[in-house]
C-alpha positions in Angstrom: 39.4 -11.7 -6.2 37.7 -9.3 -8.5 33.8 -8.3 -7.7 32.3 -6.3 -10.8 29.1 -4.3 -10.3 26.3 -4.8 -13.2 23.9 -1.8 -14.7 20.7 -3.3 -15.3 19.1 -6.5 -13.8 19.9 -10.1 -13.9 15.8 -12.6 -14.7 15.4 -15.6 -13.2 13.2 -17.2 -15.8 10.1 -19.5 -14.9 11.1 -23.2 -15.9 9.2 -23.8 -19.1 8.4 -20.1 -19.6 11.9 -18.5 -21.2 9.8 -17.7 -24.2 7.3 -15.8 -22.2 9.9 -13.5 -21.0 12.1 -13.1 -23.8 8.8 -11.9 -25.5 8.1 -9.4 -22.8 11.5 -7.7 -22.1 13.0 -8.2 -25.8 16.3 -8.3 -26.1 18.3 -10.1 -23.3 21.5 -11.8 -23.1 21.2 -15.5 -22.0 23.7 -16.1 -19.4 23.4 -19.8 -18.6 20.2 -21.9 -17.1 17.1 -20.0 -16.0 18.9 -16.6 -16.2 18.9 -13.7 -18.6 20.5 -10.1 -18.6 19.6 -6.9 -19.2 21.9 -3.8 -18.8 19.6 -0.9 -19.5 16.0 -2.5 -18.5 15.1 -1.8 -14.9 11.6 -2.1 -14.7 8.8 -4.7 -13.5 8.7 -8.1 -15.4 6.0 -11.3 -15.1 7.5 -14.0 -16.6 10.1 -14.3 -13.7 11.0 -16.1 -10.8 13.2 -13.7 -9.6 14.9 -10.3 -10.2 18.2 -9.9 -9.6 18.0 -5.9 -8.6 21.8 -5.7 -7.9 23.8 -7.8 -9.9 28.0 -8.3 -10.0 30.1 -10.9 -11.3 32.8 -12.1 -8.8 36.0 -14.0 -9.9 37.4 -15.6 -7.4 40.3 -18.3 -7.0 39.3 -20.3 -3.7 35.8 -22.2 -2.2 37.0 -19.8 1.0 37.3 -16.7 -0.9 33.7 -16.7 -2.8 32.1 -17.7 0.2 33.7 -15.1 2.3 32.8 -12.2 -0.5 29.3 -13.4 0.0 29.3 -13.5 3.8 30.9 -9.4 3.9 27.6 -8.5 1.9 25.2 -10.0 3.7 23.6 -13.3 5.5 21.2 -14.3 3.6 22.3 -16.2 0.0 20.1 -18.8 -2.0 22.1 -20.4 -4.4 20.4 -21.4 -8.0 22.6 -23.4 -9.8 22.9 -25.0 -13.1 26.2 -25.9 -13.8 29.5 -26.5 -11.2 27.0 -28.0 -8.6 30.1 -29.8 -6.6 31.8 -26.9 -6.5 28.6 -24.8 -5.6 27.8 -27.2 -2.6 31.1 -26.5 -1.6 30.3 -23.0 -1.0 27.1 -23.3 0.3 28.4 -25.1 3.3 30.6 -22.0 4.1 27.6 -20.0 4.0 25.1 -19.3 7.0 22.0 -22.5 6.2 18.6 -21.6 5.2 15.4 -23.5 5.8 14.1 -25.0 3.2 11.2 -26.8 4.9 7.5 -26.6 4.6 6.4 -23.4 5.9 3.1 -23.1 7.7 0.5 -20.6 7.0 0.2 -17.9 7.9 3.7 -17.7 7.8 4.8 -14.0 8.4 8.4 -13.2 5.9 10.9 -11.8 7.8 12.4 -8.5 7.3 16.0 -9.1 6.3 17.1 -9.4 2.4 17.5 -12.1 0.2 20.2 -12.8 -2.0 21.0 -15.2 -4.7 23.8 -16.9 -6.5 25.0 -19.2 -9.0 28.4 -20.0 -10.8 28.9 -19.5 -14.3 32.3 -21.2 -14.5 34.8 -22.8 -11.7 36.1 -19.3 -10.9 33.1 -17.1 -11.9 30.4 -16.3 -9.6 26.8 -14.3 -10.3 24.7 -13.0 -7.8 22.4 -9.9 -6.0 22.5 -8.9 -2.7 19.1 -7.9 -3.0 16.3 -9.7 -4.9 12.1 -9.0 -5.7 11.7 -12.5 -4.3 11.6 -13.0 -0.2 11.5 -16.4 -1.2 14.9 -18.2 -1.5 15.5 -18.7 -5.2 11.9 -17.7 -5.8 10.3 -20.6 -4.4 8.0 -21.1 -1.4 6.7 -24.3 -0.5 3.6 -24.8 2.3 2.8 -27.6 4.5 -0.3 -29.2 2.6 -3.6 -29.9 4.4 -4.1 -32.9 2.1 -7.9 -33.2 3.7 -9.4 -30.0 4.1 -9.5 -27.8 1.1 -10.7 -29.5 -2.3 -8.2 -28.8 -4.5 -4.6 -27.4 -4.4 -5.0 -24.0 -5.9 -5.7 -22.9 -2.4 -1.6 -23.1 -2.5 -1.6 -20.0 -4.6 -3.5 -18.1 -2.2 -1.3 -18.8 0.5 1.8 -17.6 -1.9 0.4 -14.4 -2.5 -0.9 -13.7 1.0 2.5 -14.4 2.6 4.1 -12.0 -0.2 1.7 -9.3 0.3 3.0 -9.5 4.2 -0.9 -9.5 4.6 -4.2 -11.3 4.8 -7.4 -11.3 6.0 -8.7 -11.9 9.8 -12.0 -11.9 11.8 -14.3 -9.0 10.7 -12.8 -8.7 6.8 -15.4 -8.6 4.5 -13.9 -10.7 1.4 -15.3 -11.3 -2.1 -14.2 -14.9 -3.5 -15.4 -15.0 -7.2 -15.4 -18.0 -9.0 -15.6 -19.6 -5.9 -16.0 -23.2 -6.7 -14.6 -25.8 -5.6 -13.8 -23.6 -2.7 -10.3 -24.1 -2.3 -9.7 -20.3 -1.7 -12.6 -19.8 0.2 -11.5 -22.7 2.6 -8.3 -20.5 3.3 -10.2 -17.3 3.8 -12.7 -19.0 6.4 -9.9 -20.8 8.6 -8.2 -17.0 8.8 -11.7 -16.1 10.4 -12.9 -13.8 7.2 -16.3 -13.3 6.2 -16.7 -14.6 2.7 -19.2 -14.3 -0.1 -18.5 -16.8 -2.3 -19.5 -16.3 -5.6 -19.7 -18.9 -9.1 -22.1 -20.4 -11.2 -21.8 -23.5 -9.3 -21.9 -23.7 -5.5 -18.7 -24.8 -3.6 -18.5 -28.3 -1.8 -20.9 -28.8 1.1 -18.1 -29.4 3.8 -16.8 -25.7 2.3 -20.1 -24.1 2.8 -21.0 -25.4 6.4 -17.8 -23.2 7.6 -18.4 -20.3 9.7 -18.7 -16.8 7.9 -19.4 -18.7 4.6 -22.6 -17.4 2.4 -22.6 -18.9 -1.3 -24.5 -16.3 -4.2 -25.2 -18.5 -7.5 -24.4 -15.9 -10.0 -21.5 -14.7 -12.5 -19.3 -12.9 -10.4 -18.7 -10.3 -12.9 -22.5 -9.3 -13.8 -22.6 -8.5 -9.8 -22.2 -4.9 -9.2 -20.3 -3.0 -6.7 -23.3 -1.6 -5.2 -24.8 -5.4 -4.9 -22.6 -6.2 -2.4 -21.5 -3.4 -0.4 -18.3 -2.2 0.6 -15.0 -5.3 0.9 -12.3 -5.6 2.5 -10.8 -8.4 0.0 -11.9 -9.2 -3.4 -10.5 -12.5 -4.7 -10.8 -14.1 -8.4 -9.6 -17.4 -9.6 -11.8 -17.1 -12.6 -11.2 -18.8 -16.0 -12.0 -16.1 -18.0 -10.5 -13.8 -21.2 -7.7 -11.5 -19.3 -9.8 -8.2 -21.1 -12.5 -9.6 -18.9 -11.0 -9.6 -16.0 -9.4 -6.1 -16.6 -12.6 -4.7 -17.1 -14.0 -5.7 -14.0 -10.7 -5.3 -11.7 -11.2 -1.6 -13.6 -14.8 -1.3 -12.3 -14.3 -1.9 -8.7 -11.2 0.1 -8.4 -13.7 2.9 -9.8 -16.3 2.3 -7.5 -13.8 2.9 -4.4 -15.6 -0.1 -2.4 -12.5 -1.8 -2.1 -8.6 -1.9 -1.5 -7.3 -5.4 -1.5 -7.2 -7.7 -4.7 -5.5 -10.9 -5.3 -6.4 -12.3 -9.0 -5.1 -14.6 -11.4 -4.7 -13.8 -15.0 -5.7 -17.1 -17.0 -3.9 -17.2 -20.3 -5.0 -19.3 -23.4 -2.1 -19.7 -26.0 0.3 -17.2 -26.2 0.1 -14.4 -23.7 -1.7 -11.4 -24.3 0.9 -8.9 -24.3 -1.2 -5.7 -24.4 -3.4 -6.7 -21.7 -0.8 -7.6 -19.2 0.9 -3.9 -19.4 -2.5 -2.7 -19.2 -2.6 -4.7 -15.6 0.6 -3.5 -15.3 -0.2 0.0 -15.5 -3.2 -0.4 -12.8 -2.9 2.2 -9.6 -1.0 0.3 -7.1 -1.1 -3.5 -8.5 1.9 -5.5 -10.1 1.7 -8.8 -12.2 3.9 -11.7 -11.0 3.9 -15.3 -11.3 3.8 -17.1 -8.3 5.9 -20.3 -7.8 2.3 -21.8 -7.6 0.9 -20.5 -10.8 1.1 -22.6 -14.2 0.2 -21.1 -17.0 -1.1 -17.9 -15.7 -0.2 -14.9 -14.0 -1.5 -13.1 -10.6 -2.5 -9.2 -10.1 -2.0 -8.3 -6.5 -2.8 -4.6 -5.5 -2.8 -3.8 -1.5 -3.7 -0.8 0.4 
């Protein structure tokens, strides 16, 4: 057996999206499936599933051996495969089991790492003992309340709240622009939030009759920090130009009137490039792409 540390960081690329990344970070090496290397890079990237933040490559001659490497690191492992899938099931069942069911929400992550995996060949093994996703190979799934919210971008939401290891409760003040049809706003009100919920139409009826629910018909973005006091929350799933968004984002974190901010970046065509490192480069925020997202990207910044 033969475990050899990597510099740099190993990309789990977003299904669909390998372009995306390849036009963010440049030059990478393609090592098989969803994943790409760097050796030098080490900084933040969107256009991922997951980030590999301590890569090796073990060579191994038994089922027994790889799984017992992976056991001396650590208990938590994820596998990802794309290739040797017998051989990876074989391993996996050495390997301590990990839920994969539904998760409620709130559903609060635990503390312990997560590490990942796949095989490159039959005696060839990748993985990271430590990984930017809590989420075992980057994905998160929720138990759906298939009557209550209006759509299913209220899913997204619940991503980046359980990420963020924090969400709103009874006595938050939370702004939900571009409210309708409320699917975000439903979440907020069943955590017992205060929300204004902003758009140029109203939510659904059954959204507004919740407790702590007011509705302002207006563009979210002409409304002023000083119209609406100080938030606890502020909340967009706007279909807007990314600059657009920035500009606003930039105008509250000016005004000081609020800390917490969950938005999604829409994108139209082929990313904007510049704009995203200018989210990027926003005091305390990062860009990621939730398993939830499609074609679009969230800014999360918390206090």
């Amino acid at each position: 057996m033969n475990l050899i540390p990597l510099t740099g960081r190993v990309f789990q690329a977003v299904p669909g999206f390998e372009h995306h990344l390849r036009a963010e970070l440049g030059s990478l090496q393609e090592l098989g499936g969803p994943f790409f290397y760097s050796p030098d890079y080490t900084g933040p990237a969107s256009w991922c599933r997951n980030i590999w933040l301590e890569p090796f490559r073990l060579e191994f001659d038994s089922i027994g051996e790889a799984a017992r490497a992976l056991r001396n690191l650590q208990r938590n492992w994820a596998p990802v495969l794309f290739t040797q899938f017998r051989r990876g099931a074989l391993i996996t069942e050495k390997l301590p089991p990990l839920s994969t069911k539904p998760r409620p929400f709130p559903w609060r992550l635990p503390d312990s790492p997560m590490g990942g995996w796949t095989l490159l060949d039959h005696h060839t093994l990748l993985a990271s003992a430590r990984s930017e996703s809590p989420f075992p190979g980057g994905i998160i799934r929720f138990e759906e309340d298939k009557q209550g919210p209006p759509s299913r971008a209220y899913l997204k939401l619940e991503e980046a709240l359980v990420l963020c290891r924090k969400w709103p409760g009874p006595g938050d003040r939370c702004l939900d622009a571009g409210a309708s049809p409320g699917g975000w706003t439903w979440v907020l009100a069943k955590l017992g939030a205060e929300v204004i919920a902003v758009d140029r139409a109203p939510p659904e009826d059954r959204i507004l009759a919740r407790p702590g629910v007011r509705f302002i018909q207006h563009d979210a973005f002409t409304l002023n920090p000083e119209d609406l006091g100080p938030l606890d929350w502020i909340f967009s799933d706007v279909v807007c130009y990314p600059p657009r968004l920035l500009g606003w984002i930039k105008k509250w974190l000016d005004s000081g009137r609020c800390a917490n901010f969950v938005c999604t970046i829409k994108l139209q065509g082929a990313p904007d490039f510049e704009t995203l490192r200018d989210f990027t480069a926003l005091p305390g925020g990062r860009v990621v792409h939730l398993y939830h997202n499609k074609h679009e990207l969230t800014w999360i910044r918390i206090a």
